[in-house]
C-alpha positions in Angstrom: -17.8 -11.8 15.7 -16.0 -9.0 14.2 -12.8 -7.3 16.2 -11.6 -4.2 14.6 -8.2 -2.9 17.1 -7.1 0.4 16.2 -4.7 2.3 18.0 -5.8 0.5 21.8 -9.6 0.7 20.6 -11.5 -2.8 20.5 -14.7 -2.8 18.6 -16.2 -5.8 18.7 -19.3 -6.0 15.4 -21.7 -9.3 15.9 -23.5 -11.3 13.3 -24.1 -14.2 11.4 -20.4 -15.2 10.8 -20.3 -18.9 11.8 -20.6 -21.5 9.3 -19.0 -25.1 9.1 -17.2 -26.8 6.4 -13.7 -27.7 4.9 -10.9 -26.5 3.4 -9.9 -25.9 0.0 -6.3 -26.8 -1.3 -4.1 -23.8 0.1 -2.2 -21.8 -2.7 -0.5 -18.4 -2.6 -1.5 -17.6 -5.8 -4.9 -15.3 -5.0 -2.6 -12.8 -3.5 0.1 -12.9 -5.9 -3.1 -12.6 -8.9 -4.6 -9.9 -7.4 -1.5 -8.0 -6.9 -0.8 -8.2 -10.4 -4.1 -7.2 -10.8 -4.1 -3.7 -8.6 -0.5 -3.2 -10.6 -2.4 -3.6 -13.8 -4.6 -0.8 -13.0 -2.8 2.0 -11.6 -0.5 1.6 -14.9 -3.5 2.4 -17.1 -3.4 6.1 -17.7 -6.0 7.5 -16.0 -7.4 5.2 -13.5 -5.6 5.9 -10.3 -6.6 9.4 -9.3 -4.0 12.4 -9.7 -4.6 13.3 -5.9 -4.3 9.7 -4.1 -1.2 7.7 -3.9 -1.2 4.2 -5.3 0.4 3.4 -2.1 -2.5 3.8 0.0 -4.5 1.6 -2.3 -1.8 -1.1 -2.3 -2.1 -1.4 1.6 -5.6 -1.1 2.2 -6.3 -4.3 -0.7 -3.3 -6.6 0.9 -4.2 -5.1 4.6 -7.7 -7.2 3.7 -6.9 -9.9 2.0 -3.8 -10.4 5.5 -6.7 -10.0 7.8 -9.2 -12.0 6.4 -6.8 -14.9 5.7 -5.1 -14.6 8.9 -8.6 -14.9 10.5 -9.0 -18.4 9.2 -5.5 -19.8 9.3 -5.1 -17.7 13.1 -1.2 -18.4 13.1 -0.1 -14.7 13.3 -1.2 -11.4 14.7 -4.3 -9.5 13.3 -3.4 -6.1 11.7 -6.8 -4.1 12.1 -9.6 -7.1 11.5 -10.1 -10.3 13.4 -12.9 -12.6 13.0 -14.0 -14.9 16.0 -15.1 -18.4 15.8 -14.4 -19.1 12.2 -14.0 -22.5 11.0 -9.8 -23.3 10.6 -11.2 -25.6 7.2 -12.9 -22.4 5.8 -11.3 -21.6 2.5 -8.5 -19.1 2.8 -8.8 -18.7 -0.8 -12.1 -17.4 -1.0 -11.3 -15.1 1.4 -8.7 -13.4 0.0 -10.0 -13.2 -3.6 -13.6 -11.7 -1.7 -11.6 -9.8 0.1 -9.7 -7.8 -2.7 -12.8 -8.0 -5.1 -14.4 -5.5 -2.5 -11.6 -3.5 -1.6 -10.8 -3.4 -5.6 -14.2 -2.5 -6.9 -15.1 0.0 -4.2 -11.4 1.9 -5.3 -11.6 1.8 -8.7 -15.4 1.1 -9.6 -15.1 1.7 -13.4 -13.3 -1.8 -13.3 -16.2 -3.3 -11.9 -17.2 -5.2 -14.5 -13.6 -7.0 -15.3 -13.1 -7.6 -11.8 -16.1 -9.1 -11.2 -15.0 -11.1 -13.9 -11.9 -12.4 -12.0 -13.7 -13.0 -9.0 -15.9 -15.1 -10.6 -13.1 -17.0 -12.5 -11.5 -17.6 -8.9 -14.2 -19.0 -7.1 -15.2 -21.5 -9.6 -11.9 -23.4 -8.8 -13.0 -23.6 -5.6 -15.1 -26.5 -5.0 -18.8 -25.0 -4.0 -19.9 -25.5 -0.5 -19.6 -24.2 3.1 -16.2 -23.9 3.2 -16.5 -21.1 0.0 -19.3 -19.5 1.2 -17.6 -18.7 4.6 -14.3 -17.7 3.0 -16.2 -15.0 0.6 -18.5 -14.0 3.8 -14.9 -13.6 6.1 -13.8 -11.7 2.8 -16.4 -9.5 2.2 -16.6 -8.4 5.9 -13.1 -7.7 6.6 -12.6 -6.0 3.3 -15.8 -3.6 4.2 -14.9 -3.2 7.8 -11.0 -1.8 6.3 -12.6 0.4 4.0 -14.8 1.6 6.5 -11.6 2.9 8.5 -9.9 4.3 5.9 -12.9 6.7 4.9 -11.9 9.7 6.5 -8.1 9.1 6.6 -7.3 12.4 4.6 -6.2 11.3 1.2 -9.2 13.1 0.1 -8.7 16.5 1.6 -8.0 19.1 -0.8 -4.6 20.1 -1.8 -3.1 22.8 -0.1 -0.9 25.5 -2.0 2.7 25.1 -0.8 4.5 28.5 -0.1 8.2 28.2 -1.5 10.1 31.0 0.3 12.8 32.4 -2.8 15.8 32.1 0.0 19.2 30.7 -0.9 19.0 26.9 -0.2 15.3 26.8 -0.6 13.5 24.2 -3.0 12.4 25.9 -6.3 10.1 24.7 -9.1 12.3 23.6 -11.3 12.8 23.6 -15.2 12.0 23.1 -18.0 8.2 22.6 -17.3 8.2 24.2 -13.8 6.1 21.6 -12.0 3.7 22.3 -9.2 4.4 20.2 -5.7 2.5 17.3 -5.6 0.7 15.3 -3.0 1.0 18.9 -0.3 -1.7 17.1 1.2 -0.3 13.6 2.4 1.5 14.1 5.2 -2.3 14.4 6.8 -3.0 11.2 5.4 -3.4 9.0 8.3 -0.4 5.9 8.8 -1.4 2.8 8.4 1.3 1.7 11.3 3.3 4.7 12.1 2.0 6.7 15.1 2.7 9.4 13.0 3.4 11.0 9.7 6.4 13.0 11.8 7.4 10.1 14.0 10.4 9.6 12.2 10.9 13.1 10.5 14.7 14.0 9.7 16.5 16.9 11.5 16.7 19.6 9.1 20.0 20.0 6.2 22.6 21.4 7.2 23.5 25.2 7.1 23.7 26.4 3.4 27.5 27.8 4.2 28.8 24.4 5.5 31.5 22.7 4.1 29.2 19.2 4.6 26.1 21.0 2.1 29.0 22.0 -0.2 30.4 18.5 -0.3 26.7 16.8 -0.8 25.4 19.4 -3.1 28.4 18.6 -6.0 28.5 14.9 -5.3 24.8 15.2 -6.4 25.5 17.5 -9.0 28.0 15.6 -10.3 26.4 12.2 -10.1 23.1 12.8 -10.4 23.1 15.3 -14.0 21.8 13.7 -17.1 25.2 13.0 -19.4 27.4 12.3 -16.1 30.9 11.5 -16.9 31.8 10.8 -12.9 29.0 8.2 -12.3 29.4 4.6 -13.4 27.2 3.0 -15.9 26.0 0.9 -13.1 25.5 4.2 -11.0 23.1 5.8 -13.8 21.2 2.2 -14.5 20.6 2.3 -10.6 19.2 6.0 -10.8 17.0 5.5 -14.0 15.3 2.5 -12.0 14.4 4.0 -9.1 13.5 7.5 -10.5 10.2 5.3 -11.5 7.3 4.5 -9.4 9.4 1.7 -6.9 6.4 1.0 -4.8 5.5 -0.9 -8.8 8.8 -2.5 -8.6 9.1 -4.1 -4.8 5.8 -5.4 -5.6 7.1 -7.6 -8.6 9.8 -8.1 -6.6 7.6 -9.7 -4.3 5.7 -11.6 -6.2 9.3 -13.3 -7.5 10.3 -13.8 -4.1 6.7 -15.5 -3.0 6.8 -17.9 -6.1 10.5 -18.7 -6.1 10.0 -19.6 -2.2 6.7 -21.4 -2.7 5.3 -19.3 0.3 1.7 -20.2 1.9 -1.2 -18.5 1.0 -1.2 -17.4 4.5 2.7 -16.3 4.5 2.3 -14.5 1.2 -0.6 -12.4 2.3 1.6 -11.5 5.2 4.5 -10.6 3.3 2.0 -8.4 0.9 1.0 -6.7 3.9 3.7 -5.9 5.2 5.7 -4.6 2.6 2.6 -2.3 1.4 1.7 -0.9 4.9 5.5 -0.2 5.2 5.8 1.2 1.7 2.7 3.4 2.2 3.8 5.0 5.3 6.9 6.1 3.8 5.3 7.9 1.7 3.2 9.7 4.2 6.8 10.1 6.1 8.6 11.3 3.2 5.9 14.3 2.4 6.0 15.2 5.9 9.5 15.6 5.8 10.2 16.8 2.0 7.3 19.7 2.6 8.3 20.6 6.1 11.8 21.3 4.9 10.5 23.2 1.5 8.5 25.1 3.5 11.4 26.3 5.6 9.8 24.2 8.8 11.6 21.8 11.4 
């Protein structure tokens, strides 16, 4: 039995999802390898589309791979997807690598044929029997039932034009190359835990004659210009890291963290989770409030 909860909603999908078997060896290296994987991809130029966030992809494959783990191992609250009845010696393993082979292939099809690859390479270290084939079935289904809620979530819609009122204080497109806003469209993107994409949405800068927009405007000026003589070498190394695409970065982080600790399959699929689904919703957050503000909105 499938249990999908969403936002108080219980639906409850029946079917052939009870097998018997036992266990293979528990490891957390599926979720760490197909991490690596998903980073893999969106750092080849031109497979993660212009319009869609790598953050949303990041959540939806370790939102599977949490769910259908955690609905073998049962030691921690679902996230969307809980399977009933499931044997506890089903293999985790082959869960999580089914799980984010079909969230993987059905994001970036034109990988298809290496990732089938992988999938294959994975479950051939797991010892054939029932305990495999109900950890890819557990997999599969969570992974589809996921995607299946994320369908019509709004990272598709198109991109609206953003009007940029030319007032004093206003955001500008900026030089040299004058750069078109990005992403107008993701603060409709639906959370994947926020209530929200305004739950949290800042109160608005303060008034453009201020003393305190005065004092933050030339501490950024003065720190933040390319050739700085105020900010420390550390200062600038700290800015050139996280002008880059940090989502990329906690992620490795994470995996250093999972290996160094020796973390359960089960524990590291949480952690992946977690940090994703946080790390996605941000972003919805952050456009909310960056293109509410540029806009001249509250």
């Amino acid at each position: 039995m499938l249990r999908i909860r969403r936002a108080g909603l219980a639906l409850l999908i029946t079917g052939p999802l009870l097998w018997s078997g036992a266990s293979a060896q528990v490891t957390p290296n599926a979720v760490v390898e197909w991490n690596k994987t998903l980073l893999t991809i969106v750092r080849t130029p031109g497979a993660q589309p212009a319009t869609v966030h790598s953050t949303r992809n990041f959540a939806i494959l370790h939102a599977a791979i949490y769910d259908a783990v955690n609905s073998i191992d049962g030691h921690h609250a679902p996230y969307l997807i809980h399977i009933e009845r499931i044997p506890e010696d089903a293999s985790q393993e082959a869960a999580a690598d089914s799980a984010a082979h079909e969230v993987l292939v059905s994001l970036y099809p034109s990988f298809q044929t290496t990732l089938d690859a992988q999938l294959q390479q994975d479950l051939a270290e797991i010892p054939d029997g029932s305990r495999k084939t109900t950890g890819v079935s557990v997999g599969r289904a969570v992974a589809q039932a996921i995607l299946k809620l994320r369908e019509e979530d709004g990272s598709a819609a198109p991109q609206p034009k953003l009007d940029l009122p030319k007032k004093a204080g206003r955001y500008q497109s900026t030089p040299p190359n004058f750069p078109s806003p990005a992403f107008t469209q993701w603060a409709g993107v639906t959370p994947f835990g926020l209530r929200s994409a305004k739950q949290f949405r800042p109160g608005p800068p303060p008034a453009l004659t201020s003393a305190e927009y005065t004092a933050d405007f030339n501490e950024i000026k003065s720190l933040g210009m390319q050739g700085s003589t105020t900010a420390t070498p550390e200062q600038q190394a700290i800015g050139s890291f996280w002008g880059g695409q940090i989502q990329n970065y906690w992620n490795e982080i994470a995996q250093t963290a999972a290996e160094a600790h020796h973390l359960s399959l089960s524990k590291t699929a949480r952690l992946f989770a977690l940090l994703n689904i946080s790390v996605a919703d941000s972003v919805i957050a952050f456009y909310d409030a960056k293109y509410t503000t540029c806009s001249g909105g509250r």
